[in-house]
VEXLUM-434172 format. One record per residue (C-alpha): y, x, z. Coordinates in nm, 2 decimals. Example, Ala and Ser with C-alpha at 12.3 -4.5 7.8 and 13.67 -1.06 7.14 Angstrom:
REM VEXLUM-434172
Y | X | Z
-0.45 | 1.23 | 0.78
-0.11 | 1.37 | 0.71
REM end
This chain:
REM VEXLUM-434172
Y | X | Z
0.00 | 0.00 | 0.00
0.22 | 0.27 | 0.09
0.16 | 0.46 | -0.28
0.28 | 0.15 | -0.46
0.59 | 0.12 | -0.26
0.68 | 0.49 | -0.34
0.55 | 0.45 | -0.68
0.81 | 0.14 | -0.71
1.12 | 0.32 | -0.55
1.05 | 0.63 | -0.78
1.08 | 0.39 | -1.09
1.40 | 0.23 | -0.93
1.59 | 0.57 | -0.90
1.53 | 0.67 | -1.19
1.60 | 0.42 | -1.40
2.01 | 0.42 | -1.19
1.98 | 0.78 | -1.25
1.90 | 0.70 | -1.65
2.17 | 0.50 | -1.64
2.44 | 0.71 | -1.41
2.31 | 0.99 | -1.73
2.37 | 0.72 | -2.01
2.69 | 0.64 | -1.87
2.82 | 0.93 | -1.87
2.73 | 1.04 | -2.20
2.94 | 0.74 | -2.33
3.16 | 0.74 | -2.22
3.23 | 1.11 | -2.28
3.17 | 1.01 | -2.66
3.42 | 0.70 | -2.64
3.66 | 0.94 | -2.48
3.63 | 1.20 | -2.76
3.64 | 1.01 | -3.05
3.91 | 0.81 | -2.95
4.17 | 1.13 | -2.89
4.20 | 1.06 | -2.50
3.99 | 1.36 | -2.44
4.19 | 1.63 | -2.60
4.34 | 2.00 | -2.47
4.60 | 2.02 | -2.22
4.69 | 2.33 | -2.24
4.88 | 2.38 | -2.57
5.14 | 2.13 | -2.39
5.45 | 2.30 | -2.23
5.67 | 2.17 | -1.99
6.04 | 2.26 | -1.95
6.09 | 2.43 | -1.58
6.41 | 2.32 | -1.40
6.35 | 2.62 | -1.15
6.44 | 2.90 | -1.39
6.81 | 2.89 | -1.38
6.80 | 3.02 | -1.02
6.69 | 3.39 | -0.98
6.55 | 3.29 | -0.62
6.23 | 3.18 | -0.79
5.91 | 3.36 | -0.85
5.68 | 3.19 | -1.13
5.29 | 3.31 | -1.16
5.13 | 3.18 | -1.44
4.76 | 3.18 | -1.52
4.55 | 3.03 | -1.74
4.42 | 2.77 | -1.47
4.76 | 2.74 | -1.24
5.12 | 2.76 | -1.24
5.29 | 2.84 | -0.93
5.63 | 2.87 | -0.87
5.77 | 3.04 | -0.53
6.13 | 2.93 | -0.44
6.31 | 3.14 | -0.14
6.58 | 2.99 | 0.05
6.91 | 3.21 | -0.01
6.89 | 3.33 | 0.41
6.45 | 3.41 | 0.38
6.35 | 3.67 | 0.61
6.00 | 3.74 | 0.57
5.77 | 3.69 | 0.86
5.66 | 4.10 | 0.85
6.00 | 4.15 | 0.91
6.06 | 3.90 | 1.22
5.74 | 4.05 | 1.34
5.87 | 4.37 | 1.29
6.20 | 4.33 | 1.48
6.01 | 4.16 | 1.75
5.83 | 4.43 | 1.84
6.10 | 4.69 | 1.78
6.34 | 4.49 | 2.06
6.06 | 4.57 | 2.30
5.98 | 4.93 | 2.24
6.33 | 5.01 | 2.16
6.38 | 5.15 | 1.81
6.58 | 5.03 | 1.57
6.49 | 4.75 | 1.41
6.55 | 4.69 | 1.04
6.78 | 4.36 | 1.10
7.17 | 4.39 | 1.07
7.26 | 4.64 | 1.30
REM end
């Protein structure tokens, strides 16, 4: 009794899986053939960031990143830096 039961469940799965394939595959071809489906990557956008020189842009083929510092950025090496220079008592590298 057991056997049929698994035998039953094992034909149930894979006929969703059959169809989760057969699904896919469609709609993949619909996709294609109707133009939806076509390459991104020959599209470029205009950037609005480049007319500040504040900005650093990395470009690869997967991502584009674009790094904007605030006119007053201190890096946090440097705060770090100064931190620790207050307590030992060398100069720092701030405004002095």
């Amino acid at each position: 009794m057991i056997f049929k039961d698994v035998a039953m469940w094992q034909k149930r799965l894979s006929m969703v899986y059959a169809l989760g394939v057969w699904t896919m595959i469609t709609s993949y071809g619909y996709y294609r053939y109707s133009g939806r489906l076509g390459d991104t990557s020959q599209i470029e956008e205009e950037s609005p960031y480049e007319a500040n020189s504040k900005n650093v842009f990395h470009q690869s083929p997967h991502t584009k990143t674009v790094i904007i510092y605030k006119n007053d950025f201190v890096p946090y090496t440097t705060r770090i830096y100064d931190f620790v220079q207050s307590f030992i008592g060398g100069p720092g590298s701030g405004d002095s």
